[in-house]
C-alpha positions as a printed NumPy array, in Angstrom:
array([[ 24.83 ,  -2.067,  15.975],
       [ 25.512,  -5.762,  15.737],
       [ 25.234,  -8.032,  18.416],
       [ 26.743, -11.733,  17.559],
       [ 27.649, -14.894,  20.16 ],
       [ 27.574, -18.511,  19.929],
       [ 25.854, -20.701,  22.14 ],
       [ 25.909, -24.615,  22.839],
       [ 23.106, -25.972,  25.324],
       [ 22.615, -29.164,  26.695],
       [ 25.473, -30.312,  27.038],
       [ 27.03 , -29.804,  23.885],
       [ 24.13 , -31.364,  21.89 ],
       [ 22.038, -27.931,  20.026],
       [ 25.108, -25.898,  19.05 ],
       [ 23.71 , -22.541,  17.2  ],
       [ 24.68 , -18.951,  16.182],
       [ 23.179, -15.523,  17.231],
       [ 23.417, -12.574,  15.332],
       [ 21.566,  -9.362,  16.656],
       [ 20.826,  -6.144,  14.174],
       [ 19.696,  -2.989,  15.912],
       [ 19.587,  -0.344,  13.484],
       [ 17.191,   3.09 ,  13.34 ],
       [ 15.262,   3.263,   9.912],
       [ 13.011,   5.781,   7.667],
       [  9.644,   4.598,   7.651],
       [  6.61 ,   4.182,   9.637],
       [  6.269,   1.086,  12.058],
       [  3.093,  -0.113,   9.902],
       [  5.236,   0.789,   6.476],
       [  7.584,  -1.47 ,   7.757],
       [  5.788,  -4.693,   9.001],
       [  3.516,  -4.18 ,   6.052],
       [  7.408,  -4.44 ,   4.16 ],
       [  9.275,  -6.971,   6.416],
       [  6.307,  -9.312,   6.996],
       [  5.927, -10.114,   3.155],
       [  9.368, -12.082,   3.386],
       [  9.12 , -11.676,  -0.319],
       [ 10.608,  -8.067,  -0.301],
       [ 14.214,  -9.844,   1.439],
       [ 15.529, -10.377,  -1.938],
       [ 14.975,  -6.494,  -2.212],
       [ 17.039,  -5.602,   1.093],
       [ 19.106,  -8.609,   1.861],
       [ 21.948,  -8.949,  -0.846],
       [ 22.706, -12.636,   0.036],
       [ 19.242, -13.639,  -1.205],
       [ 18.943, -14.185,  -4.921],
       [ 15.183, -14.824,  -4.829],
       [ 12.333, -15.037,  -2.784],
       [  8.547, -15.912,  -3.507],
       [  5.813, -16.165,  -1.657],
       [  4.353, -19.826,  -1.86 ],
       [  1.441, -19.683,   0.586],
       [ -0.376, -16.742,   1.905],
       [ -2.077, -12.971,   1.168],
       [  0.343, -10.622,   0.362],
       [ -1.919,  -7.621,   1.391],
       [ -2.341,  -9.404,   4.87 ],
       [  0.803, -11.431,   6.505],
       [ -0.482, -14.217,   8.634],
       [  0.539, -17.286,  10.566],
       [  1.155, -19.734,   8.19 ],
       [  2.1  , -17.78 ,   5.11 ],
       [  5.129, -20.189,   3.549],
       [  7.689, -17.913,   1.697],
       [ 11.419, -19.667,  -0.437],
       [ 14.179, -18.087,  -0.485],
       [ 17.443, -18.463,  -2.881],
       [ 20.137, -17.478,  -0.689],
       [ 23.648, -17.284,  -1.245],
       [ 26.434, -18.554,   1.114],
       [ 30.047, -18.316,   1.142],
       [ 29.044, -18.655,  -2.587],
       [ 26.673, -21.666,  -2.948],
       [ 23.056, -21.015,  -3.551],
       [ 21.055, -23.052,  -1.354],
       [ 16.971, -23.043,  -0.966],
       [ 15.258, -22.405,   2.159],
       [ 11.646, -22.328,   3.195],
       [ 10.06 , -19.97 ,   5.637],
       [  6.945, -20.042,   7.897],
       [  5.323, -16.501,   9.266],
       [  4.828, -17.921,  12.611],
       [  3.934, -14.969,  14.476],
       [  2.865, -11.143,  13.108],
       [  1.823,  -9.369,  17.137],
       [  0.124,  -6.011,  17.383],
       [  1.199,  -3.902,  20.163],
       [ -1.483,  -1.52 ,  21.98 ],
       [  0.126,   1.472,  19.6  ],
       [ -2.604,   4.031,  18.861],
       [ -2.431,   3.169,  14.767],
       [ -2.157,  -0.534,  15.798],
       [  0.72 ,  -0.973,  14.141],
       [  2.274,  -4.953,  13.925],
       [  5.348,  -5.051,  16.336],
       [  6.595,  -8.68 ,  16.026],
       [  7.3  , -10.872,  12.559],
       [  8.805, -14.291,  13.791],
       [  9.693, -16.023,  10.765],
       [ 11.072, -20.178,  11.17 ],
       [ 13.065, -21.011,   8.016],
       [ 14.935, -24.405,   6.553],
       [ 16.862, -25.778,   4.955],
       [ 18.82 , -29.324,   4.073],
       [ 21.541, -28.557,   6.023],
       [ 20.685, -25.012,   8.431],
       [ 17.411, -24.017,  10.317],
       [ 17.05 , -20.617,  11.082],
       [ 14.826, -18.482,  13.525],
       [ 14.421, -14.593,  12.095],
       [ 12.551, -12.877,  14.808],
       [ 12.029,  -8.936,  13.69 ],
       [ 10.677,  -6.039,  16.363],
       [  9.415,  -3.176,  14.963],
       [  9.692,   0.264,  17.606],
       [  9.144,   3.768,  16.748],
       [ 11.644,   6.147,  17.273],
       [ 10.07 ,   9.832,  16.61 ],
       [ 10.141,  11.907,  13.634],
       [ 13.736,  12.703,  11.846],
       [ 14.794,  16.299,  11.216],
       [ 13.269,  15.691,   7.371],
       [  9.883,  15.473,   8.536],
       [  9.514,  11.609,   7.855],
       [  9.089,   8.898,  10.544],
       [ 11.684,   6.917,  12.124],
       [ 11.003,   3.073,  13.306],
       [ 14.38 ,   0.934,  14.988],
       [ 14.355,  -2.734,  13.916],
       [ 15.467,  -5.21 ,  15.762],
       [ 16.528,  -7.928,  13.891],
       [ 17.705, -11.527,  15.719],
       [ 19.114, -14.326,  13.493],
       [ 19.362, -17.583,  15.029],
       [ 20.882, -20.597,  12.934],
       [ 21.55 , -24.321,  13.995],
       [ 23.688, -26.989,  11.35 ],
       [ 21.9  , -30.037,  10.919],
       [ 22.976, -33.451,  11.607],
       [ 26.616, -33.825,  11.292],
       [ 27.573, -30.587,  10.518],
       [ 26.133, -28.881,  13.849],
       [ 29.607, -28.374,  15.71 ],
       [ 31.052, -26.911,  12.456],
       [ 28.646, -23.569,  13.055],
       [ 31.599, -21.898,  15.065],
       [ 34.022, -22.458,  11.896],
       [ 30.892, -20.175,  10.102],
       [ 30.653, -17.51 ,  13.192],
       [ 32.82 , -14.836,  11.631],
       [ 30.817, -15.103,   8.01 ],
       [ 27.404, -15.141,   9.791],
       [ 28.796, -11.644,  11.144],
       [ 29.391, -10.554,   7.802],
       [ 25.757, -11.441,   6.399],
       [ 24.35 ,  -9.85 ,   8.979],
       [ 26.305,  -6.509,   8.719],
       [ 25.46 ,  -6.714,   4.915],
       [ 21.457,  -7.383,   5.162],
       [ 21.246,  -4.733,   7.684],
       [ 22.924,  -1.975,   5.661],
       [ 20.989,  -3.191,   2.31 ],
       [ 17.831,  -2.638,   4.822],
       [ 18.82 ,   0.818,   6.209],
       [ 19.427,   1.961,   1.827],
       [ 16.506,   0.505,   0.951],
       [ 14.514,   2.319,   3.468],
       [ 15.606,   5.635,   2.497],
       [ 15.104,   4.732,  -1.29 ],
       [ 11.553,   3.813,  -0.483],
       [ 11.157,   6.725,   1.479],
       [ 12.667,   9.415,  -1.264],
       [ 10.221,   7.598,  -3.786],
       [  7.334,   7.883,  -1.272],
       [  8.013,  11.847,  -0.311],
       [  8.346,  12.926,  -4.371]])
């Protein structure tokens, strides 16, 4: 399912863009944060993102302040774009599985707000478990180009349709290599 709608607050002056993901996936919550939280694995899943590294952090254990770049690709122009784990939550879950991943990202002309929710949703007919991700994009313009981010709205739709079905086939990949 994708959710999308543009906002302006105060008075016209913080114009941004909302795209919501909802989307049921194979894998275990825990298999997933452990995944999702290393923002490294987006170039993996996301096929707008060329590259991504990991410039700050431990790769076996995603914490606040890990700093992660990103290569992505926009309406055909690569642009870079740093990102700060700025929140990795455990629920009260019995195998204390991480919930949350809030990631803050920017760039020269965009900052963005990735906030990820990890739920699980049973055990699929195959045996293997089932975790829905909820995946919220929220990107401002910067300085002059702010009002232009409803001219963008309709291709912000399309990235987000994109990195949620390169998730979803990337899932099941991982999870027919991890079953064999």
């Amino acid at each position: 399912m994708l959710l999308c709608f543009l906002a302006v607050c105060c008075a016209g002056r913080l114009v941004y863009y909302t795209v919501k993901l909802n989307v049921t996936v194979i894998g275990s919550r825990k298999q997933l944060f452990a995944y999702l939280a290393d923002f490294t694995t987006n170039a993996e899943w996301d096929p707008n993102t060329r590259e991504a590294k990991r410039l700050s952090g431990d790769p076996r254990n995603p914490t606040k302040g890990d700093v992660f770049e990103l290569i992505t690709l926009f309406k055909g122009s690569a642009s870079k774009m740093h990102y700060e784990l700025q929140q990795a939550e455990s629920d009260s879950g019995t195998d204390g599985a991480v919930s949350r991943i809030t990631l803050i990202g920017e760039s020269e002309m965009a900052k963005a707000r990735d906030v990820i929710t990890l739920t699980d949703a049973g055990i699929g007919a195959d045996g293997l478990p089932r975790t829905t991700v909820d995946y919220q994009l929220t990107l401002s313009l910067k300085g002059w180009r702010r009002p232009f981010i409803r001219l963008i709205a309709s291709d912000l739709e399309n990235l987000g349709a994109e990195s949620i079905a390169g998730l979803v086939s990337t899932c099941e990949a991982r999870a027919k290599r991890m079953s064999s």
